[in-house]
C-alpha positions in Angstrom: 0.0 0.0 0.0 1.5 3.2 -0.9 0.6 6.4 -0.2 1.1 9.8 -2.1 -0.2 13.2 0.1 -1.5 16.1 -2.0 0.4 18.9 -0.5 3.0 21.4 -1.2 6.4 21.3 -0.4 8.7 17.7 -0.1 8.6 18.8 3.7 4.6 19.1 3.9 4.4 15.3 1.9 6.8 14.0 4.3 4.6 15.6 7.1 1.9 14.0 5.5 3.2 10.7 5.2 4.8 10.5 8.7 1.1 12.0 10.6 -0.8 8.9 8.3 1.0 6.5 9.0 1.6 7.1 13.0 -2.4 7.6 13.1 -2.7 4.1 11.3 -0.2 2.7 14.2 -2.0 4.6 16.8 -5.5 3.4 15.8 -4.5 -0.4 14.9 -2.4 -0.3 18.2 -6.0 1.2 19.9 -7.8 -1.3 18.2 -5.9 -4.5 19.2 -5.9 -3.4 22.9 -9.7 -2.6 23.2 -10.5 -5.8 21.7 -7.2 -7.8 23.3 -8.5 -6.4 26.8 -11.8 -7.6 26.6 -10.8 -11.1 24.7 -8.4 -11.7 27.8 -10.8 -10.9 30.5 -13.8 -12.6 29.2 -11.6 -15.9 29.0 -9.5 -15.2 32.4 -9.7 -14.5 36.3 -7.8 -11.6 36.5 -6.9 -9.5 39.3 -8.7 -6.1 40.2 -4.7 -4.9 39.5 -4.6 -6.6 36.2 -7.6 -5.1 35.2 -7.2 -1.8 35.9 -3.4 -1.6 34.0 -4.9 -3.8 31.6 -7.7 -1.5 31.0 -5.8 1.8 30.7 -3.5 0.2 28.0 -5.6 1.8 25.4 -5.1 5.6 27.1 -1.7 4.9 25.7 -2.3 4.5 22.2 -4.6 7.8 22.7 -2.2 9.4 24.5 0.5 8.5 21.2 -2.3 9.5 18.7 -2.3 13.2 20.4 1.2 13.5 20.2 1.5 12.6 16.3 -1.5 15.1 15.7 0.4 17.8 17.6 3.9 17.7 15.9 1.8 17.8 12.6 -0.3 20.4 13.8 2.9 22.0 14.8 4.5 21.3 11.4 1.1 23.1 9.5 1.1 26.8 7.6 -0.6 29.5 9.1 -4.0 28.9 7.4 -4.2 24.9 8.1 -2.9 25.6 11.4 -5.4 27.6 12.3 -8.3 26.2 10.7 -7.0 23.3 13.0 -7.0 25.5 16.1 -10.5 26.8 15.4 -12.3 23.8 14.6 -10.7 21.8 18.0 -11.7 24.6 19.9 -15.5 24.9 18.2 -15.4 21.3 19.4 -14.5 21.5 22.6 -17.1 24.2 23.7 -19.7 22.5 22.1 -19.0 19.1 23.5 -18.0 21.0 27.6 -21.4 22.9 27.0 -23.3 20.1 26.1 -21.9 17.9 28.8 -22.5 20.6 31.0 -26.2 21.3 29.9 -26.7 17.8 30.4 -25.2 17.5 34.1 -27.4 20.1 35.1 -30.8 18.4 33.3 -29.5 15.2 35.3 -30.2 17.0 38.3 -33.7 18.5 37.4 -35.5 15.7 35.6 -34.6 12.2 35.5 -32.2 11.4 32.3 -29.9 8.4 31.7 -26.0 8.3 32.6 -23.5 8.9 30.1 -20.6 7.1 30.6 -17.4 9.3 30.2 -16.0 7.4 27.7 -18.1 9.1 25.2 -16.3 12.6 25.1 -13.3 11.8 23.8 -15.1 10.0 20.3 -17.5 13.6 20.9 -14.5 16.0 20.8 -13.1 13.6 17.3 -16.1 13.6 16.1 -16.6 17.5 16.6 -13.8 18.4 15.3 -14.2 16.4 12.3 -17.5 18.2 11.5 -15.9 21.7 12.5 -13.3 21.6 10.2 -15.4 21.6 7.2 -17.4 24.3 8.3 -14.7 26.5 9.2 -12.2 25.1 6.2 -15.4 26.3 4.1 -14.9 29.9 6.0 -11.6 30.3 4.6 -12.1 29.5 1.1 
């Protein structure tokens, strides 16, 4: 599998291809571990120690994933850079206000919990929808 960015420079495609393949690493290596995790419990007695480290091993591909979109945000022009800036910030309001809004309705009428492993996939999935609409903005 080969593949060719559409970009500028040599740097920017070597940018390119470094950020795509690290994100396919990060999400294989999230991948593997979420399902690997609950594989290994479902079939074992594990200790409540063993479960907990083996349950955070995923934070660690997350935790890897930031860090590859940082040094290519870091790596960006002005305009992508802060197109970038702008939508994860349109993202995060919207998904803080809407958790907040939603803590508060918990209190006043009965609603279902959320579990907090839903805001992270929120924020990405935010972002994702922000960055047309303000990659539209500066066209």
């Amino acid at each position: 599998m080969e593949f060719k960015p559409e970009c500028g420079s040599a740097t920017q495609r070597q940018a390119v291809k470094a950020y795509f393949w690290r994100m396919i690493l990060g999400f294989v290596g999230y991948t593997v571990t979420v399902i690997g995790i609950n594989l290994i419990d479902d079939a074992m007695s594990l200790s409540m120690a063993t479960r907990i480290g083996m349950s955070l091993l995923p934070v660690l591909c997350a935790v890897f994933i930031l860090i590859t979109i940082v040094r290519f945000v870091r790596q960006m022009d002005e305009v992508q850079s802060r197109i970038v800036t702008e939508s994860a910030l349109i993202s995060a309001g919207i998904v803080g206000i809407g958790t907040f809004t939603y803590g508060f309705l918990q209190g006043a009428i009965e609603l279902p919990d959320i579990s907090l492993i839903w805001i992270l996939p929120s924020l990405f999935a935010g972002f994702g929808v922000a960055q047309i609409f303000v990659g539209w903005s500066y066209r």
